[in-house]
N, C-alpha and C positions, 0 to 999 in steps of 0.2 A: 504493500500500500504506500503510494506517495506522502508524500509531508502535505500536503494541500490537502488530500482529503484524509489525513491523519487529522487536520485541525477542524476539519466540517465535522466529523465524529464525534470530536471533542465537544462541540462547540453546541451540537445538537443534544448530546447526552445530559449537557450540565442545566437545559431545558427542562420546564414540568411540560407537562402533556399541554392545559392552558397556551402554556408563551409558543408552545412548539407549532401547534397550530395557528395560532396567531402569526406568526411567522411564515410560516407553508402560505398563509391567505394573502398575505400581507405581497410575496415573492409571485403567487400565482395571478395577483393583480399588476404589480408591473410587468411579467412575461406578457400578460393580455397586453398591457398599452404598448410596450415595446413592438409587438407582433402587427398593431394596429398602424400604430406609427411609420412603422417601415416599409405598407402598405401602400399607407397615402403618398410619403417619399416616392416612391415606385411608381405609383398610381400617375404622380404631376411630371414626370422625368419619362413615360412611355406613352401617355397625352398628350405628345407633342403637339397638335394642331390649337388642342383644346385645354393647354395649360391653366389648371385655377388654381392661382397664388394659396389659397386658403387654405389648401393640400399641405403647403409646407409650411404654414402656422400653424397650423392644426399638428401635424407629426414631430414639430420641434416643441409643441408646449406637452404633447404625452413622451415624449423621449424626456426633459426634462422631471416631469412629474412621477416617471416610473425610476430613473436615478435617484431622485430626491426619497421614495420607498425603499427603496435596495440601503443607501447607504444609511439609512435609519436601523437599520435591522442587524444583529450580532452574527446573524450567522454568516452572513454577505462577509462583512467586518473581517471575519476570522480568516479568511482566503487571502489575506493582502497581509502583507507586513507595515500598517501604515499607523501611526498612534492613534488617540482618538481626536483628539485636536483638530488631525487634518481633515477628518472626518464630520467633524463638528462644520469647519471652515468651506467643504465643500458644499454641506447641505446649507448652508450660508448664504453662498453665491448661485445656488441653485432658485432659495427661498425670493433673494432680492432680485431672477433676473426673470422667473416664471412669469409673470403677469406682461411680461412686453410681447412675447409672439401674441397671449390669449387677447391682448389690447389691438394688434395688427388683425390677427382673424375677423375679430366684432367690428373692424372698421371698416372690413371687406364687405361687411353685409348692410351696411347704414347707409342713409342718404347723409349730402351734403350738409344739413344742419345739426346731425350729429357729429359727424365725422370734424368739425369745427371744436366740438367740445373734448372729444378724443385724444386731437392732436395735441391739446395742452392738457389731457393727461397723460398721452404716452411722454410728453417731454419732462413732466414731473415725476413721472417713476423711471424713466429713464437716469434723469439728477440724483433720485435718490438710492437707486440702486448703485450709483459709482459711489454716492456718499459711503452706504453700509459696505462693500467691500473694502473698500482703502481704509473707511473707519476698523472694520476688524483686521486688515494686514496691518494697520498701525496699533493694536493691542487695546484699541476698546474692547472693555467687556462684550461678549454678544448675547447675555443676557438684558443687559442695557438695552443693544441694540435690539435685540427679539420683540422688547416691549414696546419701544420704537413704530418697530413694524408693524405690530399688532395695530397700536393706531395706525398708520397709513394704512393698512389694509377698512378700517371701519369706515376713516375719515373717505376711504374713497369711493366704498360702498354708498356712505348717506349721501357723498355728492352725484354721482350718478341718480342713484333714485330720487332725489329732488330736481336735479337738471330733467331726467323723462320726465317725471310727474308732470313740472313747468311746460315742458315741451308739448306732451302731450295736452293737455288742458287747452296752453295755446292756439296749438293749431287742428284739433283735434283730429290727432293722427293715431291714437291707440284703437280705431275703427277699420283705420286702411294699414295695419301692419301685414306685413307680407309673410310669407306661411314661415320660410325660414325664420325669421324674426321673432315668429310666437315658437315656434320650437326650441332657439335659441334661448329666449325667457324663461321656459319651462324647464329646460333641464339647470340653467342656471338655476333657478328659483330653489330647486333642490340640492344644487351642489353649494351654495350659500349659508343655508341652514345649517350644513356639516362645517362648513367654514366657520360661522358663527361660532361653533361648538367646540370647532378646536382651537380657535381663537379665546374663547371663555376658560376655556381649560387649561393654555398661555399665561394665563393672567392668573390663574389659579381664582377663579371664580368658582369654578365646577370640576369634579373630579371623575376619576374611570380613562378606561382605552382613549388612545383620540382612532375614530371610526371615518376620517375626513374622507379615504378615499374609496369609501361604497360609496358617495356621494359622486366623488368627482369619475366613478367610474358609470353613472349613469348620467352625467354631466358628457363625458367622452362619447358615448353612445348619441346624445341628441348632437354632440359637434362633427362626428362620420357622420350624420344621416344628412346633417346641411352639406359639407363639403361634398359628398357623393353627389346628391342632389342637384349641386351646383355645376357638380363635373361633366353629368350626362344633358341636362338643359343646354348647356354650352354648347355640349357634343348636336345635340336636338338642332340648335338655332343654325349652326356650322352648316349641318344637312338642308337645311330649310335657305340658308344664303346662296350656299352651294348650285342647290337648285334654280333659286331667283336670277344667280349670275350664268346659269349656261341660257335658261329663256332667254337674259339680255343679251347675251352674247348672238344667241338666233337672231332675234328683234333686229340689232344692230347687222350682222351680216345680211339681212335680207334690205336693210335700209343705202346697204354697198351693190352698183354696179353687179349684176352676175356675169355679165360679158363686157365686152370694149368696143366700141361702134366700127364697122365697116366700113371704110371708104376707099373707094379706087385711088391708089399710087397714096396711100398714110397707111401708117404701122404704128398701133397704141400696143402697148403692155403697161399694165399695173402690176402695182404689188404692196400687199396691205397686212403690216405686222405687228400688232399691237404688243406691248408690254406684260398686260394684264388679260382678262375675260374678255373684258367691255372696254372701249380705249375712247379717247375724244378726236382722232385722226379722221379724215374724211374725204374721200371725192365723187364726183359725178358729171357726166357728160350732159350738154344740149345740143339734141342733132338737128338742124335746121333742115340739111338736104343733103345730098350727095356730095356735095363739092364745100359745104361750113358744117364745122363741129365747134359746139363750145368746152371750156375744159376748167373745172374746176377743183383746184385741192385744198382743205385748211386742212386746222390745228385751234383746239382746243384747247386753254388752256387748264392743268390738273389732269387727273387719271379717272380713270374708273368709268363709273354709273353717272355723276352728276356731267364728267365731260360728253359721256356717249348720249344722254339727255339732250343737251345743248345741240351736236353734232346731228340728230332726230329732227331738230325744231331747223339746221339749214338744209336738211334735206327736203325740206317742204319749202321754207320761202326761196329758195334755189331753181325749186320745179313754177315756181311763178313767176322767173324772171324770161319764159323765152319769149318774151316779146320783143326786147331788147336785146336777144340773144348776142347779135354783133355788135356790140356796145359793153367793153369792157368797163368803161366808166358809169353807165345806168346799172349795170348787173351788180358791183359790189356796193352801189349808192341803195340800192331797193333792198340787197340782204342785208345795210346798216341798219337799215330804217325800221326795219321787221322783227331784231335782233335787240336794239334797243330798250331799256328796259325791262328784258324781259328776266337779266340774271343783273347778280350785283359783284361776285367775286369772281366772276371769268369774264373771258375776251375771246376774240378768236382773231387769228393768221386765216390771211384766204390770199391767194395768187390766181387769175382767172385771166387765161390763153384761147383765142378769138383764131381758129385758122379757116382761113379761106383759100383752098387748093388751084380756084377759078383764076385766083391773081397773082399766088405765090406769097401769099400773105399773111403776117402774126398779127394781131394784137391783142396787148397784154398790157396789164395792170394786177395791181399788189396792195394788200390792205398790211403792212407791216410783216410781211413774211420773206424767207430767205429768196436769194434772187432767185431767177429764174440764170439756168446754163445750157448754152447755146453751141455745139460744136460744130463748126461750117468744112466742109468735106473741102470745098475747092481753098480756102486758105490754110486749112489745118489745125486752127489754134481753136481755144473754147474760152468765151467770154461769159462775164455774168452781168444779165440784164436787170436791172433794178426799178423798177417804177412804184415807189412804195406811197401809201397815204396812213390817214392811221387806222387802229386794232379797229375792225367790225365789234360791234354792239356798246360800245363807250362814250361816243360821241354823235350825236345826231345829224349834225349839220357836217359831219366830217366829209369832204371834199375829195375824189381820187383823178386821177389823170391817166392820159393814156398812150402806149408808144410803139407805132407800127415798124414793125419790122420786114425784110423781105428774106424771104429762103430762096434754096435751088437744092435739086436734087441729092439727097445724099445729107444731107444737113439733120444736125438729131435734136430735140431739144431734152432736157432733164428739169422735171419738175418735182419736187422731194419739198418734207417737213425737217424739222429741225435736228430731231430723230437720228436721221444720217450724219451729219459733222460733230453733231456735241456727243456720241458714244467715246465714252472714254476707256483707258486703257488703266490697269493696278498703279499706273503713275499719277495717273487724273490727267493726263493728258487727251487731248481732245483728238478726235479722227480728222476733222477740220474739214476746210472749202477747199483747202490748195490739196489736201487729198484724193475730195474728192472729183477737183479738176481735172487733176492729173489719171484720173481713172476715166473720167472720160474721153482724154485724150488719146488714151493709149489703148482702146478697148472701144472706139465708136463705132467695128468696123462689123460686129459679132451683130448678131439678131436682139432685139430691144429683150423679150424673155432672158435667153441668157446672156444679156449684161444687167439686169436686175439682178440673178442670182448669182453672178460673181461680185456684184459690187456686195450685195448681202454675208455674202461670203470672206470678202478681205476686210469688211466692218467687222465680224464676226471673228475673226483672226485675229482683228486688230485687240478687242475687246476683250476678249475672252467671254462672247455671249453663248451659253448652251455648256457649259465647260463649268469654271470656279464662280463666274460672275452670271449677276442675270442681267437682264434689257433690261435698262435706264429710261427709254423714253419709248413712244411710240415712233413707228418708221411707215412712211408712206411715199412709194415711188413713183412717177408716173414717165416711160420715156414714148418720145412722139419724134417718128422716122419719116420723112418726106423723100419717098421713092422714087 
């Protein structure tokens, strides 16, 4: 037999039947919270999607509380070669720092008006927990300080219960408490009473076992049922957003071009990569006739649902400008005008390219968006066209202008969001305009489809998009080939 459990034989022997058992209950209550505890650990660390913090207040104040059991008890004790001092000094630092995860939990489940009151409690037992350790590593008595605590533990009890009372009264919210909230009450309510008790018996009010933690073990019980609770409604809403975001994602794909218009001697290819589900990127054609296409791309500004919103509402006032279709300057004038008012924290980028094949002709205007780039087959070089005005939906009376251009066969244009030059690289370096000049330079000679995918491709290299990094912005291409 080793020395270790040489000394648990010992140590259980010199037990009556009473303490022995008392003891066994006592071990078999923290093995339960320990077991509980490392559960919920487990439980917030393999919920990745659907981490709830509460999970790990919840198992660091029962890991706590089942320590603070073990190191009370002789027979734990007798396994350690540690005196009792240090034993005393642990349950110490256990007693003075327990209530700050259990203060973090309760503050998880409250609204904003308690959560006010909380905060300058957790920072007063915070203070006073550094107070009571350094006071007992500095050789204050910690009988002193135990009575100490005892009041803070009362004094913090009546303040709470006079702050809800007030509160409640107030605003009368003890009607619309939320299910967690009264379960949370309840089992508190009983695990208080035992508090009370071994706090009385602290102070040597009353005498007999202190029984605190049958109490706080059905205290533990009503704190898993919230935290689980809390875990799988997360998990519930996750499934239910989940769902909302592929609809939008539909919604939004059906509100995109399914094809690219036809026209003897032009060559459209798009390409449309959202970051997210739902993105705020956008374009769409107006076919006037065989020989004029109109062509429009924004940018939305933000991500998600509220941009792909916005990006919804230009694809209708969009579909009401072909009246004006060849009028680059009426077309972004009429989606300012439609657009205005209608959001308060976005804008939107819009660039809209006017070709008419009958005469060899561009025109194009720009509400604040990146140029347009132009690669000309018979000089060889690729300029960037600019004709900007300001953001769509900001300014009413805002003003655009317009600037004809002439092509000849072979001539490409590139119309892209922002998306494309500002990917950046693990340096934070930008992919830039002179990059992606230089890509159309060198690559204008390929079919519009595959130089969308190689440009996608050397962004993607650049980036390290699909790899260690994700998409930063949304990407939206469009190149237009004059055959």
């Amino acid at each position: 037999m080793n020395k270790t459990a040489l000394l648990l034989v010992q140590a259980v022997a010199s037990f009556s039947r009473s303490q022995l058992l008392w003891e066994l209950a006592n071990i078999a209550a923290a093995v339960a919270l320990l077991s509980v505890a490392l559960a919920a650990v487990a439980l917030f660390f393999f919920r990745r999607r659907t981490r709830e913090v509460t999970l790990i207040y919840f198992g660091l104040f029962c890991i706590l509380y089942a320590l603070r059991l073990l190191t009370g008890l002789s027979s734990f004790r007798s396994l350690f070669h540690e005196p009792l001092v240090f034993w005393s000094y642990v349950n110490w630092v256990i007693t003075y720092t327990i209530s700050l995860p259990f203060l973090l939990f309760l503050y998880q489940l409250v609204d904003e008006h308690l959560r006010k009151f909380l905060r300058w409690l957790l920072v007063a037992q915070t203070l006073f927990a550094v107070f009571g350790i350094f006071a007992a590593a500095l050789g204050v008595s910690l009988t002193k300080l135990g009575v100490a605590n005892n009041f803070m533990i009362f004094g913090t009890l009546v303040a709470s219960g006079l702050f809800l009372v007030a509160s409640t009264q107030r605003s009368d919210q003890l009607k619309h408490l939320s299910h967690e909230i009264r379960v949370f009450l309840a089992g508190f309510l009983v695990w208080g009473l035992f508090v009370v008790h071994a706090n009385l018996l602290g102070l040597g009010i009353l005498t007999g076992p202190n029984v605190e933690f049958l109490g706080f073990l059905v205290f533990v019980a009503c704190l898993g049922y919230i935290s689980a609770y809390r875990t799988f409604a997360n998990e519930e809403r996750l499934v239910a957003i989940n769902k909302e975001l592929e609809i939008a994602r539909r919604i939004q794909s059906s509100t995109l071009p399914q094809s690219v218009p036809a026209l003897a001697g032009l060559d459209i290819a798009a390409r449309y990569v959202p970051m997210s589900a739902v993105a705020g990127d956008f374009y769409d054609f107006l076919c006037i006739d065989e020989k004029r296409v109109g062509i429009l791309i924004a940018d939305v500004t933000g991500h998600g649902v509220p941009a792909a919103l916005i990006a919804s509402m230009l694809k209708v006032a969009f579909a009401g400008q072909a009246a004006h279709a060849h009028d680059p300057t009426l077309v972004l004038t009429g989606l300012n005008r439609a657009l205005c008012g209608k959001f308060e924290e976005h804008f939107v980028t819009a660039a809209y390219l006017f070709v008419d094949l009958e005469k060899s002709l561009l025109r194009y205007s720009a509400a604040g968006h990146p140029p347009l780039m132009l690669a000309s087959r018979a000089s060889g070089n690729v300029r960037e066209i600019e004709e900007n005005g300001l953001m769509l939906g900001m300014f009413p009376e805002a003003a655009y202008t317009c600037l004809e251009i002439q092509v000849a066969t072979g001539d490409r244009c590139l119309l892209y969001t922002d998306g494309v030059f500002e990917a950046k690289n693990a340096a934070q370096e930008e992919f830039g305009k002179s990059r992606c000049k230089k890509f159309l330079e060198t690559h204008r000679d390929i079919p519009g489809e595959h130089f969308i995918s190689a440009l996608l491709d050397s962004i993607a290299a650049f980036s390290g998009h699909g790899s260690a990094r994700v998409q930063e912005d949304d990407i939206t291409l469009l190149v237009v080939d004059f055959q």
